[in-house]
C-alpha positions as CSV (number, residue, x, y, z in Angstrom):
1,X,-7.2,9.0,-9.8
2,X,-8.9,6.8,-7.1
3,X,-11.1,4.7,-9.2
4,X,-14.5,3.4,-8.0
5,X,-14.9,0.1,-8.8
6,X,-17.5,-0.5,-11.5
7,X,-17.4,3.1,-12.6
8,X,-16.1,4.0,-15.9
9,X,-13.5,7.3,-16.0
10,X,-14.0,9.7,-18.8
11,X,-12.3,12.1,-20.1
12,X,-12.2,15.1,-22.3
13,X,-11.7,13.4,-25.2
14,X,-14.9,10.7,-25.1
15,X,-17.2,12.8,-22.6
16,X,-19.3,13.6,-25.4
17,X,-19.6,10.2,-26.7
18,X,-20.0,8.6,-23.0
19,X,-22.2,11.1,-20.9
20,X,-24.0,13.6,-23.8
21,X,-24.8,10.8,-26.1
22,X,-25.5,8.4,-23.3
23,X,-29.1,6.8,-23.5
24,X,-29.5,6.8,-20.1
25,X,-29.3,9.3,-17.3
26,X,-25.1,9.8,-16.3
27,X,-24.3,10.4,-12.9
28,X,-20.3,12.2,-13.4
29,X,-18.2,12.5,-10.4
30,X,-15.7,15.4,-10.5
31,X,-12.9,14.6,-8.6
32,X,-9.3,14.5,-7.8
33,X,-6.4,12.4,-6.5
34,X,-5.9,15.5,-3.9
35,X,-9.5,15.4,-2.5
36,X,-9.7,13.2,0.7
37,X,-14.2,13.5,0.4
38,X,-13.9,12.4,-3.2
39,X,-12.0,9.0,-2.2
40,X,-15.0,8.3,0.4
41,X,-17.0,8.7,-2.3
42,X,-15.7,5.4,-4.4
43,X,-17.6,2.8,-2.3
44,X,-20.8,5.1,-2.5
45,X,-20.2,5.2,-6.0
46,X,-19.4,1.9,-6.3
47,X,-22.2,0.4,-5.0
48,X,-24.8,2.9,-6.8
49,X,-23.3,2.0,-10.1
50,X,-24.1,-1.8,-8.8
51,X,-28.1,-1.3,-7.6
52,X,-28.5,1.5,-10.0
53,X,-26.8,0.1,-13.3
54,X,-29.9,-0.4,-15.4
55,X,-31.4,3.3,-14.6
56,X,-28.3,5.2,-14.2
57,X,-25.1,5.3,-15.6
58,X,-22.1,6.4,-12.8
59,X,-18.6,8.1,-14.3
60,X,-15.7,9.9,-12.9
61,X,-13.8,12.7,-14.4
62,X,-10.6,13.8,-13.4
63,X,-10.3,17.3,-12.9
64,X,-6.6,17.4,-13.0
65,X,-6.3,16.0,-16.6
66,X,-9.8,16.8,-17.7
67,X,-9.3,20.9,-17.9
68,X,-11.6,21.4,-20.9
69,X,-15.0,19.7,-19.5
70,X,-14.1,20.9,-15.8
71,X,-14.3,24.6,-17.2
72,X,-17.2,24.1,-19.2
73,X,-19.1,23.0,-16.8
74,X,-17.5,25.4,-14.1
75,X,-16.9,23.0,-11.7
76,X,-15.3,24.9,-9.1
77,X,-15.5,22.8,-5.9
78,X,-14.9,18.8,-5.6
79,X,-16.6,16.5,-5.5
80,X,-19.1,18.0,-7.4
81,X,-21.6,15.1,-8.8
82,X,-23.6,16.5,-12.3
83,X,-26.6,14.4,-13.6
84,X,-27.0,14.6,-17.6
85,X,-29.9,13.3,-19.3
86,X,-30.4,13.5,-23.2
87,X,-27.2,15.4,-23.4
88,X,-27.7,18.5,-21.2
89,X,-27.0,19.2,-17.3
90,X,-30.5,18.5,-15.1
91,X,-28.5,18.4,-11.6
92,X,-25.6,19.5,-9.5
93,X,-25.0,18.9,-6.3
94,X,-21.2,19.3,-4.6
95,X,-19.5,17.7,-1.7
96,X,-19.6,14.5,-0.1
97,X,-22.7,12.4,1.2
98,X,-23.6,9.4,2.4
99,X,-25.2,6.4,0.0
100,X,-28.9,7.0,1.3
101,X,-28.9,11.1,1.1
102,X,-27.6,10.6,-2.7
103,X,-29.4,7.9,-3.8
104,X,-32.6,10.0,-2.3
105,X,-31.3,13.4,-4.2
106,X,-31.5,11.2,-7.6
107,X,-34.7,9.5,-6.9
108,X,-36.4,12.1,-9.6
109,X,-33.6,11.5,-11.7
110,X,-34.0,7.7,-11.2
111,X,-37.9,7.9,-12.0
112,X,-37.9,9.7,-14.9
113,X,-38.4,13.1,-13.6
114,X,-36.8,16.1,-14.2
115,X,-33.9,16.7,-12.3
């Protein structure tokens, strides 16, 4: 997987532990080595993770070795990005965008509102 620097990867196994018990909001990236808008995504990532750190936690998941949250969340298209707050889905949004149009979409997320 194309790893964005700064961003954790989780996996089956620990998603639970890392985005559902997470104390603050998780931004998860769905993604896969295959998927040329999920690499242009890293530097996005990458730099929300840095200006967004204390309000917002940013993960990837690999759909390719992840099967079991993939399906459970029936993530269908990639990237699809999935906001979690206090352990249940509040936002989904799929496909590729630029830093300003993301970081607008999670401005509610970012200021305590709903999702």
């Amino acid at each position: 997987m194309i790893k964005a620097d700064g961003v954790a990867e989780v996996t089956d196994a620990d998603f639970a532990r890392e985005v559902l018990g997470a104390d603050l909001p998780v931004l998860v990236e769905f993604t896969a080595d295959w998927c040329p808008p999920c690499r242009q995504m890293g530097p996005v990532l990458t730099a929300l993770a840095a200006q967004e750190g204390e309000r917002l936690k940013v993960v990837q998941l690999d759909v390719d070795t992840n099967p079991e949250t993939t399906l459970a969340y029936q993530v269908l298209s990639m990237p699809t990005f999935m906001v979690f707050r206090g352990g249940e889905p509040v936002k989904s949004m799929v496909g590729a965008r630029p830093a300003r149009r993301l970081l607008a979409e999670l401005e509610d997320v970012l200021s305590g509102g709903v999702g």
